[in-house]
Structure formats: C-alpha cells, structure tokens
SERO-4910 file (N, C-alpha, C, O; in steps of 0.05 Angstrom, whole numbers):
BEGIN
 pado doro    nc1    nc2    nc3   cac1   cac2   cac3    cc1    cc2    cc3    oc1    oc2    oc3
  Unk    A    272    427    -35    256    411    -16    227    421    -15    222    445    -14
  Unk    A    209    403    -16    187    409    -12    172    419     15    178    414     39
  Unk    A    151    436      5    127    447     32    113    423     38    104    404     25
  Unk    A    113    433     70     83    416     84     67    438     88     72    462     88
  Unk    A     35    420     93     11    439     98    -11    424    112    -27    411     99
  Unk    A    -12    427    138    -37    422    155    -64    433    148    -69    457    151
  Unk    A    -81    417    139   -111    419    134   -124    408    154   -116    389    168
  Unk    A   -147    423    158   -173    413    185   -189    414    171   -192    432    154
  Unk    A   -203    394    175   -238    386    165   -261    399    173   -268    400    197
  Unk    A   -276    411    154   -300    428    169   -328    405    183   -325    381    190
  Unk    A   -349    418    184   -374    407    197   -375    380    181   -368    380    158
  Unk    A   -383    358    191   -397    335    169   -382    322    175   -393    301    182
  Unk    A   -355    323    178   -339    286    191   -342    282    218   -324    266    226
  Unk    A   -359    290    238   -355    283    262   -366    261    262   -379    249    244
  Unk    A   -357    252    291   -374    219    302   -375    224    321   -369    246    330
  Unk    A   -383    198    336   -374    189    371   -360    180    372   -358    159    360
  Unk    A   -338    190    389   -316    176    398   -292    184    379   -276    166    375
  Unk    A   -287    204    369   -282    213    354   -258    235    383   -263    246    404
  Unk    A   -231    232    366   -210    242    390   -194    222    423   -176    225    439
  Unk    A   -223    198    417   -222    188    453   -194    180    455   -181    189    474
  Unk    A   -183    164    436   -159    151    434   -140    167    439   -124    158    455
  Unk    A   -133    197    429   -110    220    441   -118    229    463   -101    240    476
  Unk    A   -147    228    476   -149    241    511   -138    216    519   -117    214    532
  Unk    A   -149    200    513   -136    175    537   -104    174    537    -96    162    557
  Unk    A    -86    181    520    -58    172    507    -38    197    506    -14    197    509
  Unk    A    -55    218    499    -26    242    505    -34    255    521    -58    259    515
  Unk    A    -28    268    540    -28    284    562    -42    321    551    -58    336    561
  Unk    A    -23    323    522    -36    356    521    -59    350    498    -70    369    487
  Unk    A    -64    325    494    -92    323    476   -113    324    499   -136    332    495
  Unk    A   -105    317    521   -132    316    546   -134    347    552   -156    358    551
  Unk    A   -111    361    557   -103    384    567   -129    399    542   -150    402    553
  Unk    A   -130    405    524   -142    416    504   -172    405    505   -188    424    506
  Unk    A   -185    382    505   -212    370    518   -217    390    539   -231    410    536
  Unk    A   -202    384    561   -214    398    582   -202    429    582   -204    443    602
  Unk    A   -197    434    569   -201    475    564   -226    479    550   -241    498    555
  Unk    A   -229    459    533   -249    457    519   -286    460    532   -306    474    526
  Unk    A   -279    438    553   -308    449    564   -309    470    586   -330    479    594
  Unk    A   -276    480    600   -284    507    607   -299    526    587   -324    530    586
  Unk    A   -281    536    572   -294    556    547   -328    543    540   -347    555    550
  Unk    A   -330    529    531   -360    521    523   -380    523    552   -400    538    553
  Unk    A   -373    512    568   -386    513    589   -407    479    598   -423    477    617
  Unk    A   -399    455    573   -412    435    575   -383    420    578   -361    431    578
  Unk    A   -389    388    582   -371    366    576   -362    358    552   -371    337    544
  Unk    A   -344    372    538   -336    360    517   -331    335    506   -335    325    484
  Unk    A   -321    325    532   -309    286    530   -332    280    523   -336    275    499
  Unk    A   -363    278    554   -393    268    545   -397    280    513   -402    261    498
  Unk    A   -397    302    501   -405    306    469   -391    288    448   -400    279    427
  Unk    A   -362    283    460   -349    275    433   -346    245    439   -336    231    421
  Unk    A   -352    234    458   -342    211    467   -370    175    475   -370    151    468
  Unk    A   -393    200    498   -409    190    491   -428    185    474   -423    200    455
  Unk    A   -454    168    467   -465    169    450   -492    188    458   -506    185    478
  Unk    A   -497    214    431   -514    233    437   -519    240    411   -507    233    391
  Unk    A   -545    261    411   -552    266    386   -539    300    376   -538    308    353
  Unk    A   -533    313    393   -528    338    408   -491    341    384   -477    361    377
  Unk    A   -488    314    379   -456    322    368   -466    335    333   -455    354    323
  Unk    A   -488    319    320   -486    329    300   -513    361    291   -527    367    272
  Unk    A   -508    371    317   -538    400    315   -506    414    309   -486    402    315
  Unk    A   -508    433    301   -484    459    288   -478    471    311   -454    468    315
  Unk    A   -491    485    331   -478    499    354   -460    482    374   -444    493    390
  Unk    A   -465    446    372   -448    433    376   -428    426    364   -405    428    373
  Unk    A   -432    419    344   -416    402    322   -384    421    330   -363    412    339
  Unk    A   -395    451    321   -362    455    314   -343    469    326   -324    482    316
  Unk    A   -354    463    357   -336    468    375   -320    437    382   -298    430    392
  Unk    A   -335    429    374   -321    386    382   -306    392    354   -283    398    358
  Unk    A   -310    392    339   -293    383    320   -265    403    319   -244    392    313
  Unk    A   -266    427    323   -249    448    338   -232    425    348   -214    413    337
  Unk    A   -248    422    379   -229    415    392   -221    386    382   -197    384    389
  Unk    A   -227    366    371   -213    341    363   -190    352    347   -167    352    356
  Unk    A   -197    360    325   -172    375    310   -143    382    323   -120    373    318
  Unk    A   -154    409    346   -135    418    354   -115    393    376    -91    393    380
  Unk    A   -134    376    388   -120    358    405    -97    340    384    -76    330    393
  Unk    A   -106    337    359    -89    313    348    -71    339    339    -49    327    339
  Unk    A    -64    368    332    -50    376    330    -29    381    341     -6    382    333
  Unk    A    -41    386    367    -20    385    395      3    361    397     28    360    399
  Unk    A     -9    348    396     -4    318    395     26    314    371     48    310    379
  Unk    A     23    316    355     42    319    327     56    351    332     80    351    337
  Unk    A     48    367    332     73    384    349     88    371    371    113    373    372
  Unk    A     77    360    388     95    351    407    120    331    394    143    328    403
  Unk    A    110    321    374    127    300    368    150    318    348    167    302    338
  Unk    A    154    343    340    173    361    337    165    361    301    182    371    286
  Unk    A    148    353    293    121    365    272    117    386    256    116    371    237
  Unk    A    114    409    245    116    425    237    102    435    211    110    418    196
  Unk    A     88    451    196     74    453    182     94    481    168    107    496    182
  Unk    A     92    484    141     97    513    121     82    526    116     87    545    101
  Unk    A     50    521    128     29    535    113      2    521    119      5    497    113
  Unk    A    -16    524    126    -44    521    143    -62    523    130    -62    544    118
  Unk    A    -88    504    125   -107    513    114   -126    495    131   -118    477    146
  Unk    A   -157    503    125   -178    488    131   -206    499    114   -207    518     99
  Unk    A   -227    480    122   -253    480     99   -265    486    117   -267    472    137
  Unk    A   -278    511    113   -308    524    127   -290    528    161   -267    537    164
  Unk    A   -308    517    181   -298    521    199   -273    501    209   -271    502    233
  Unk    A   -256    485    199   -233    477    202   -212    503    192   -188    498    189
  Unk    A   -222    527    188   -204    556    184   -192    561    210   -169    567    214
  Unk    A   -215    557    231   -199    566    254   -179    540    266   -170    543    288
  Unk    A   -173    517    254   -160    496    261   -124    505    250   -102    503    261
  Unk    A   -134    515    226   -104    533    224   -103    565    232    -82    578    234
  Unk    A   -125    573    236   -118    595    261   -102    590    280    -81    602    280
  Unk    A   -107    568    302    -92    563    315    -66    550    312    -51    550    332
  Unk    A    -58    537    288    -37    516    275    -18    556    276      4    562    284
  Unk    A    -33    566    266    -11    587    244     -5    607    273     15    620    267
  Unk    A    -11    611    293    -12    622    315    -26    648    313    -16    669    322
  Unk    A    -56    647    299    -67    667    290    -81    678    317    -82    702    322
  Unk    A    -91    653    338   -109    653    358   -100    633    377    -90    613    367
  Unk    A   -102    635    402    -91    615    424   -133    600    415   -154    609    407
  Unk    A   -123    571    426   -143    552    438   -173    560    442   -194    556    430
  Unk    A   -166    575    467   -192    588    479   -205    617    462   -226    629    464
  Unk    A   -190    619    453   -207    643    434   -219    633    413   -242    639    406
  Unk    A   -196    609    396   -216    599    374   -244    592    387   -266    600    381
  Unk    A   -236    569    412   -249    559    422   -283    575    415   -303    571    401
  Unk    A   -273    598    440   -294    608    446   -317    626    420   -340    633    422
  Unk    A   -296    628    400   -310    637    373   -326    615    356   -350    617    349
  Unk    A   -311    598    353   -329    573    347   -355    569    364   -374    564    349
  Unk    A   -360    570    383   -380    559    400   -396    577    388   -413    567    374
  Unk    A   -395    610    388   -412    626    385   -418    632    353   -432    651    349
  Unk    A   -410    620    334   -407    625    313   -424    588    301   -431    582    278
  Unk    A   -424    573    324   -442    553    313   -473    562    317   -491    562    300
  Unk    A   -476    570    349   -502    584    358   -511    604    341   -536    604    336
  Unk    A   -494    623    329   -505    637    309   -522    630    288   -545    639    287
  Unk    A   -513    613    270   -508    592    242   -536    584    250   -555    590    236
  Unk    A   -538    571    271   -563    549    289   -590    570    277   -606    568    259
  Unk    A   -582    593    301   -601    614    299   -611    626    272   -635    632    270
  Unk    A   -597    630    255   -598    638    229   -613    630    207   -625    643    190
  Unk    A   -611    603    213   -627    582    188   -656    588    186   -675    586    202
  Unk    A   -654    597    159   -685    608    159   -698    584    149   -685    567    136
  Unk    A   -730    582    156   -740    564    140   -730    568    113   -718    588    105
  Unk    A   -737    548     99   -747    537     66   -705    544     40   -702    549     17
  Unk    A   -680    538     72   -658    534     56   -650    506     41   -666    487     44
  Unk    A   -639    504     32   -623    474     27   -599    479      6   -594    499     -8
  Unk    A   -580    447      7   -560    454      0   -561    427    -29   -581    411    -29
  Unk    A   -541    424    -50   -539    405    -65   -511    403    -69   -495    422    -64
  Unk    A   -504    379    -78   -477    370    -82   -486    371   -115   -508    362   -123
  Unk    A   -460    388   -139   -466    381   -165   -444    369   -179   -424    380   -186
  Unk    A   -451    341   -182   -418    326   -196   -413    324   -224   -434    319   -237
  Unk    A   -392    327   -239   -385    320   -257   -394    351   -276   -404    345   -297
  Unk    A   -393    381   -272   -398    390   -283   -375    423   -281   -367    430   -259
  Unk    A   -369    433   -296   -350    453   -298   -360    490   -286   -376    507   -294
  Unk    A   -338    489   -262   -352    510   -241   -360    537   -267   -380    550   -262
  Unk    A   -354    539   -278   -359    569   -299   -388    568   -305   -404    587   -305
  Unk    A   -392    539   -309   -418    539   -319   -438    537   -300   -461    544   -307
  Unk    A   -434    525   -271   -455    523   -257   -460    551   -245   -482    556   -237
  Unk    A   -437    575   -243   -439    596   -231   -460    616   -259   -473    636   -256
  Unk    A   -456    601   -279   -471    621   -302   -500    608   -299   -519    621   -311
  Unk    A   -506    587   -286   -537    584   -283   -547    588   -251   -570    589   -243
  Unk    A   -530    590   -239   -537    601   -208   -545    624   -216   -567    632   -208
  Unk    A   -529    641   -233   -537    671   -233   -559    678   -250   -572    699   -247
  Unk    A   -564    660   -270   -589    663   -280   -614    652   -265   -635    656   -277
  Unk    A   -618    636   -238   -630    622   -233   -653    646   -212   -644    660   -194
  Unk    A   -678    646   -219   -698    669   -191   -692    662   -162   -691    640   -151
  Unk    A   -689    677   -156   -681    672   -121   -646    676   -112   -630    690   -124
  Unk    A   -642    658    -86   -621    666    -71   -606    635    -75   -611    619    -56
  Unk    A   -591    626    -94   -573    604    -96   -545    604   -110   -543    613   -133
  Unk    A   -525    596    -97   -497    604   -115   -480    585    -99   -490    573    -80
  Unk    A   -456    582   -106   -438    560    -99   -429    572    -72   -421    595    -66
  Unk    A   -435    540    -49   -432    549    -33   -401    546    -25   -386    562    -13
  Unk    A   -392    512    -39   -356    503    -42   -346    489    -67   -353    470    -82
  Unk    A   -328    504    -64   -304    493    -97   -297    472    -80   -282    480    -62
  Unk    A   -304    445    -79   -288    422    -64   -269    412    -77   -246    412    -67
  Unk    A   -275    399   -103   -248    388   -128   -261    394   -145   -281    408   -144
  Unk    A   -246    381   -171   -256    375   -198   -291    360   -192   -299    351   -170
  Unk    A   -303    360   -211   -334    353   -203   -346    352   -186   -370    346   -187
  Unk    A   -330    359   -161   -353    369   -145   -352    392   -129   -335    400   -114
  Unk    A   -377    403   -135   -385    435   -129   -412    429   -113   -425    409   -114
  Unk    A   -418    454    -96   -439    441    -75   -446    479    -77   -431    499    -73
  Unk    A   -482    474    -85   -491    506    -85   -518    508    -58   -534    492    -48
  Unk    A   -514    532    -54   -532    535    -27   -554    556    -33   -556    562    -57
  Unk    A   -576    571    -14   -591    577    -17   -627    577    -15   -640    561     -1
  Unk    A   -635    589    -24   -673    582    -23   -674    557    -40   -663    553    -62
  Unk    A   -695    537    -18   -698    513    -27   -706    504    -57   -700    485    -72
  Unk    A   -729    530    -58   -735    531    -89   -720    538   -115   -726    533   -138
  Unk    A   -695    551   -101   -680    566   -119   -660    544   -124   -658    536   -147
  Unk    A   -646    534   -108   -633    516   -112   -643    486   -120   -627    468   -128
  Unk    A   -672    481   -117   -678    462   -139   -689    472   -167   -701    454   -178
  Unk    A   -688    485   -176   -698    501   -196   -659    505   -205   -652    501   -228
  Unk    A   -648    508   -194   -615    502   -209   -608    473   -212   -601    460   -232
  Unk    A   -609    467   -194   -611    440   -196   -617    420   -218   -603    401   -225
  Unk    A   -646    430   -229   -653    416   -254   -648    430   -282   -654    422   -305
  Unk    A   -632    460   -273   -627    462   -300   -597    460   -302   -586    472   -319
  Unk    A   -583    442   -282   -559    439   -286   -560    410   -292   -539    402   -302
  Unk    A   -580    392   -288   -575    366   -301   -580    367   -323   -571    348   -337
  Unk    A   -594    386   -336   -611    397   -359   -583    408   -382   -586    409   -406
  Unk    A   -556    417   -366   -540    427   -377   -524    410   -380   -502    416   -390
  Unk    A   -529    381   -372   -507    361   -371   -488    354   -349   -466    343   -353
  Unk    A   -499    362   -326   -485    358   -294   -485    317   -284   -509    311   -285
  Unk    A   -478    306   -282   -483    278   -279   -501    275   -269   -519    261   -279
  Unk    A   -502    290   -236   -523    286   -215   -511    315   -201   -490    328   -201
  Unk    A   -546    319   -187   -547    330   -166   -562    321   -144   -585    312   -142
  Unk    A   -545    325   -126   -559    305    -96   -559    333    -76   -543    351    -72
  Unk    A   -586    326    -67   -599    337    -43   -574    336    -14   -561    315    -13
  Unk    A   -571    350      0   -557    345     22   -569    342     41   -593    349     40
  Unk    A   -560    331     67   -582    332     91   -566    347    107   -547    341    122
  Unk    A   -578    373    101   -554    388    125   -579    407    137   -601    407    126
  Unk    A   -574    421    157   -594    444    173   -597    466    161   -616    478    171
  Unk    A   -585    481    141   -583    500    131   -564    507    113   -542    497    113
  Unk    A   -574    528     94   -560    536     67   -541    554     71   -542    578     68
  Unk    A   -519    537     82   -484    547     93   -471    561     74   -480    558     51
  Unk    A   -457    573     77   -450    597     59   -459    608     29   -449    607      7
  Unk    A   -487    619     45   -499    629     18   -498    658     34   -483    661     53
  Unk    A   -522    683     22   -520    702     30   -548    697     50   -554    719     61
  Unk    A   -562    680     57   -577    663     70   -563    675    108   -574    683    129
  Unk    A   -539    671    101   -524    665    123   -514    687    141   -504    686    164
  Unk    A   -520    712    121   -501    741    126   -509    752    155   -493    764    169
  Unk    A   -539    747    164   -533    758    187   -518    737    213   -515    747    235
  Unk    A   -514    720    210   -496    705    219   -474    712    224   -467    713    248
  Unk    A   -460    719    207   -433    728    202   -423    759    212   -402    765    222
  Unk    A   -453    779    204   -444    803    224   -452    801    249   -450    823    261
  Unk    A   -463    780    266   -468    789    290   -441    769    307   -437    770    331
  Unk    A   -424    751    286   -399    742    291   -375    768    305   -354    765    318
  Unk    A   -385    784    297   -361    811    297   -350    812    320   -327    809    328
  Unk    A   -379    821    332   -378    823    373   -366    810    382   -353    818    401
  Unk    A   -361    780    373   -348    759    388   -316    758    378   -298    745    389
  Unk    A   -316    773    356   -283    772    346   -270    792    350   -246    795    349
  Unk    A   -297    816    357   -281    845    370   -271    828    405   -257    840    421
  Unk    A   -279    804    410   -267    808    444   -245    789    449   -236    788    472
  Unk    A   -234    774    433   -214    767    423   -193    770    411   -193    776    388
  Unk    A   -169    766    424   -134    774    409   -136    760    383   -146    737    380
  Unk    A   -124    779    359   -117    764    332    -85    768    325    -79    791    319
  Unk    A    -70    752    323    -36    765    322    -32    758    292    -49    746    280
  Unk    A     -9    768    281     -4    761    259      5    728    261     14    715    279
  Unk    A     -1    723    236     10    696    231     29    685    231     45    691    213
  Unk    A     38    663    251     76    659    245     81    642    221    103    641    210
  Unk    A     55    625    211     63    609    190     34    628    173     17    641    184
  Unk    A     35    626    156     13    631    131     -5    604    132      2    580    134
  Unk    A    -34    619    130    -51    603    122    -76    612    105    -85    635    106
  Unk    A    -81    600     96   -103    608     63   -131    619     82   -138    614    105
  Unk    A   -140    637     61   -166    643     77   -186    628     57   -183    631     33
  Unk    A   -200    617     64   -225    602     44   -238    619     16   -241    611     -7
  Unk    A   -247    657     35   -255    670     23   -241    684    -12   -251    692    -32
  Unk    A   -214    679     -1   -196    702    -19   -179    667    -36   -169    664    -58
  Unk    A   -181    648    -16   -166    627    -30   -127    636    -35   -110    625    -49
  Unk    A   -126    659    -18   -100    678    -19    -83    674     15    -98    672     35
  Unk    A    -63    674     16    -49    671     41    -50    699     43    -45    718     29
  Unk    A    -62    695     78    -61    715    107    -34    715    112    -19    696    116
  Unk    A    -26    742    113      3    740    135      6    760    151     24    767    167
  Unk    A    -21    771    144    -15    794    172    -47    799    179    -65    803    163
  Unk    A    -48    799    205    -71    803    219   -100    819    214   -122    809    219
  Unk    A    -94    852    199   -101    869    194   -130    855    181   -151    859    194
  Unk    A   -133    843    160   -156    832    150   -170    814    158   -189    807    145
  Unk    A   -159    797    192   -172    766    182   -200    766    205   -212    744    207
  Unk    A   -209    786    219   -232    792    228   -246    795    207   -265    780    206
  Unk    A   -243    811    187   -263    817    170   -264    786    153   -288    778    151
  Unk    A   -249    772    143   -247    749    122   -266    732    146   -287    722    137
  Unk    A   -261    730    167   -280    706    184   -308    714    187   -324    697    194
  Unk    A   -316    746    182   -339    744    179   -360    743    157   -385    745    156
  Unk    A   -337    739    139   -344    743    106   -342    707    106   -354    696     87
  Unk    A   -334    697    117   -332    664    118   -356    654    113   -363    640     93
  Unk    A   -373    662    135   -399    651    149   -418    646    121   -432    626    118
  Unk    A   -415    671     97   -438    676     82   -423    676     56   -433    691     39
  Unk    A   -403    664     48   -386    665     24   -381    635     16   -381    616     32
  Unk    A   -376    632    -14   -366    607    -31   -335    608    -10   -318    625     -4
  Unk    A   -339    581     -3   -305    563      4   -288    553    -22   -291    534    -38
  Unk    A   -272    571    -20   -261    556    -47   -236    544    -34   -222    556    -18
  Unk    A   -233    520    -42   -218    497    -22   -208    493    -51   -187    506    -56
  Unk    A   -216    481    -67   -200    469    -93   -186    497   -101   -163    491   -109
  Unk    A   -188    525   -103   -170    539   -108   -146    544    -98   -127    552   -111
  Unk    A   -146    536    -60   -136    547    -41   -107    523    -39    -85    529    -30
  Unk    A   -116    492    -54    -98    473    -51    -79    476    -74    -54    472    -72
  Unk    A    -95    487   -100    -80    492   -116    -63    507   -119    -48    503   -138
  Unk    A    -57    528   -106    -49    557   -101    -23    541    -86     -1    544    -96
  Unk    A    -26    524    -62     -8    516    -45      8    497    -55     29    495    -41
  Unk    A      8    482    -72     27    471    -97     33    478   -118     46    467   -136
  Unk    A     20    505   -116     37    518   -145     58    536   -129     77    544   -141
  Unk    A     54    542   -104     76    543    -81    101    533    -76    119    546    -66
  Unk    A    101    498    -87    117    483    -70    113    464    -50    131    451    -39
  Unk    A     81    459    -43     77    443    -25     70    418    -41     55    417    -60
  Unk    A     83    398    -29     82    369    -37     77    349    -28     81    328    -39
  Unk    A     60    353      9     55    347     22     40    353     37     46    373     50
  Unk    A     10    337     41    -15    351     51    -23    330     78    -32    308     71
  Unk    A    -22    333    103    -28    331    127    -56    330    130    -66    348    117
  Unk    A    -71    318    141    -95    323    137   -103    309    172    -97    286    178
  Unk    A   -120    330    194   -117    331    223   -141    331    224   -155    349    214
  Unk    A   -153    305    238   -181    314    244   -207    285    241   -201    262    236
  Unk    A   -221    290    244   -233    265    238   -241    257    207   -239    272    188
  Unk    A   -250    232    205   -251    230    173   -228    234    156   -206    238    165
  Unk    A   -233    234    133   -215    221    107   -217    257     79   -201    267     64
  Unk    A   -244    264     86   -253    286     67   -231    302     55   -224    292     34
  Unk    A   -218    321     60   -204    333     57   -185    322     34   -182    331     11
  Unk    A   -172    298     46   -156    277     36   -156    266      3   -142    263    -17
  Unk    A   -185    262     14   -201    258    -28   -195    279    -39   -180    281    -59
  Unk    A   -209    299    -26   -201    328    -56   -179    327    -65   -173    327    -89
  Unk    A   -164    327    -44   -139    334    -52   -128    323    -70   -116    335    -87
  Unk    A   -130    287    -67   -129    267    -86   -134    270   -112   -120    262   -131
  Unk    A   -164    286   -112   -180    292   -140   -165    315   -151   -164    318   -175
  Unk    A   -153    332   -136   -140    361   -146   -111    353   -158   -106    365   -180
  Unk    A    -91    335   -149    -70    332   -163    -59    301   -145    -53    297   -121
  Unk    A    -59    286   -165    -53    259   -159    -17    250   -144     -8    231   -131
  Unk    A     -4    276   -155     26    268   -149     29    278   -127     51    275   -117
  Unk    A     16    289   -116     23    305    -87     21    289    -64     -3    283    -64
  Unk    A     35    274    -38     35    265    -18     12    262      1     17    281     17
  Unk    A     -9    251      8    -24    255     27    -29    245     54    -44    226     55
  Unk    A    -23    252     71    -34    234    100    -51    240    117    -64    261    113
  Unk    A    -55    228    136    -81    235    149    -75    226    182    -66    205    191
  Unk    A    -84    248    196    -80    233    217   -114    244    238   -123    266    244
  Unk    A   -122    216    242   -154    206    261   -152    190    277   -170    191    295
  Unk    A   -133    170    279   -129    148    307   -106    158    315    -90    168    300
  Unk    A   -101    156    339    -73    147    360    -51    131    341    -27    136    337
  Unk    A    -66    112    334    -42     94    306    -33    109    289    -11    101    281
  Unk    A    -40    128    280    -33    154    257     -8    160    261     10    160    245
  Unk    A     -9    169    290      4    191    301     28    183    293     39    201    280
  Unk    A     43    162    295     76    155    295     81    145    260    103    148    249
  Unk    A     61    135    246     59    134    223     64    165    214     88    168    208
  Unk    A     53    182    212     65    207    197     85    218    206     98    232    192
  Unk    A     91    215    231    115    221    239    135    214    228    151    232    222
  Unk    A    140    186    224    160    173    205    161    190    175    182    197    164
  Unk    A    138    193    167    140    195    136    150    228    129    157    240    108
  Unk    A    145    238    160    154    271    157    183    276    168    197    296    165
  Unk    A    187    255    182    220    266    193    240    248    180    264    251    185
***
C-alpha cells in the first residue's frame, strides 16, 4: 500500500479571502484564526479576509499563510485524515512542523511572525530574484559559480524550473549568460528580496533567539527538511536546519523525489493555490495529486483518501 504526504505552500500563493470558507464552517479552523491573532498580536481574519495591501509585505504574508494552511489541516485531521510524511516549500516547512508534531500552533505561529519581520528587515538594497526555465540544474549551478558577485539557486522547484537569487547585478549578469547557454527564458521576479541566497544569512541567525524560546519535540511523523532534502526524525538538528532555511537553496524537486522513491503515491497539497501541485505534476506524472483550498475540497479528498 502506498504513502501519503501533506505539502504546504510557501510565500506567493496568498490572496484575500483566502481560508474565509473553513472559519466560517469548521469550528477548529476558526479556533486556529483566532490563536492566530493572539500570537501575532493583529486581526488575522481583517489580514486574510479583508481587502488590504499588508497581506502580500513578508512580515505579513507568512504568518496568514501559516495560519490558512494550518486551519485547512485541522480541518482534514478532524475528518480522521492522516499523513506518512510532511513536507513544505520555504516557509510552508513549518506547516509540516506542525502536521509532523514538530511544534504546537503557537510556536510555529509565533516563529513565523518573527522570521517574516526578520526577512522584511534584511533585504538589502540592489537584491533580486529570476525564474530559469527549460535548462539543466548542473549547468546553471556551474554558471552561478562562475558568475562576479553573490547569486546561486535559490529553489529546485521541478524539471525546468529553477529560480536563482542574489545581487541584482549578479543575477542579471547570470541571467544572460544562461540564455547565452541555452536556458529558454529567464524572467525577472517581483518579489522584495533575494530569498534564500546568502543575502539572507543575517536573517536566519538572528532567527535563533526566537527558536531558542520555543519547544521542538521529536517528530511523530517524518518530514523533509528543504535544506538536506533528507527526512528529520529527531529533534536534535531541526533548530539549526530552520536557520540554515532562511539563507539556503530549497530543494523541493529533490525532497518529492526522495518521498516516492519511498513509497509515497499520494501527494496532498494544504493551503492556498495550486503551486505545489504543478511540480509535483512536472516531477512524476503517475503519482496521485490533490489539493485542498475551498471548504468544497474538504469532503472531496476525504473520499479519495479513505
């Protein structure tokens, strides 16, 4: 019999209104909203629900998306649900933190919040990020490393697409010598800053403080760390892997592959948006995928998992 595996979506799929349908409809999806803006200390519902600009700045973003995640997870546990193994992209890690019982709610919670403010704070002038499609990771990592400056892959997402981070100059200056090498395209991203480059590192150690004040237990289920693309099963390392997160390549296409050369044949996908869902698609076509983002979801995968 085959594995299941709960994936959470990092920064970039949020919206408005995004979750409203499980506060209004399950009782411990509201329950998780409103822990939510204890820990943060704002209105979560007003961020994720009303219309604001505040959802897509990073020190917001990924405590809402935290919490949408974790509410539709609650939600599908309740319904007697179950996962073999946890993963997530960038900060959807701590979405199976809490799936794998790495961290209760309010700790992710509260690490997320401070770990977006960081990120915020961090962004130095003159970063940027590019998406590079259609070209083979060996070779873009052999011109990142030849390239002057601070640019290198920031995520293994699937097959053709790789996304490198860094100094703006550096990473357009790769940029053109990777179309130069035969890359299809490289597109500019519109994001606030060059996310896991080494851009990012002091980010990530001043994360520590906030993960030294926080319980970490061992894992009851295994879940991949982005960094190592290797299953966590015991506690001992995963402070250090979350601060190595912040400023490190996500390797997500390694981390799926790894989990079906496992046994998993079935990929869950919690959270807003579809993202996740594609790679996975692009990584191996025979493998099962669902997704669950509306209230309508919810009893749909249910069926297809019990």
């Amino acid at each position: 019999m085959g594995k299941t595996a709960f994936m959470f979506p990092g920064q970039g799929a949020q919206y408005i209104g995004m979750g409203k349908d499980f506060y209004e409809n399950v009782p411990v999806s509201r329950e998780i909203f409103d822990k939510a803006s204890e820990v943060v200390g704002f209105s979560m519902t007003d961020l994720c629900f009303e219309e604001n600009e505040k959802i897509h700045i990073t020190e917001y973003t990924q405590a809402a998306m935290l919490t949408t995640s974790v509410a539709m997870l609650y939600a599908l546990k309740e319904k007697g649900v179950d996962s073999d193994v946890n993963a997530g992209l960038s900060l959807g890690e701590y979405g199976a933190l809490v799936a794998s019982g790495v961290m209760n709610f309010e700790d992710a919670c509260k690490v997320v919040r401070q770990r977006g403010l960081y990120m915020q704070a961090e962004v130095p002038e003159g970063g940027a990020m590019s998406a590079v499609l259609a070209m083979d990771a060996a070779k873009i990592e052999e011109i990142c490393e030849k390239t002057e400056g601070i640019v290198t892959i920031a995520n293994y997402n699937c097959p053709g697409q790789i996304v490198i981070s860094g100094e703006a100059k550096a990473v357009e200056a790769a940029g053109a010598a990777l179309m130069e090498a035969g890359a299809k395209r490289v597109v500019p991203l519109k994001v606030s800053g060059p996310f896991h480059s080494q851009m990012l590192k002091g980010a990530g150690d001043k994360l520590v403080k906030v993960l030294d004040e926080v319980t970490v237990n061992d894992p009851v289920k295994p879940y991949l760390s982005n960094v190592t693309a290797d299953y966590v099963t015991t506690k001992e390392p995963i402070k250090d892997l979350l601060k190595r997160q912040v400023y490190s390549s996500v390797r997500w296409q390694q981390s799926v592959e790894r989990m079906i050369a496992d046994g998993v044949d079935t990929f869950v996908e919690i959270g807003p948006g579809k993202t996740l869902s594609s790679f996975v698609k692009k990584i191996n076509k025979e493998v099962k995928v669902l997704n669950i983002e509306k209230y309508e979801d919810l009893d749909k995968v249910v069926s297809e998992l019990c």
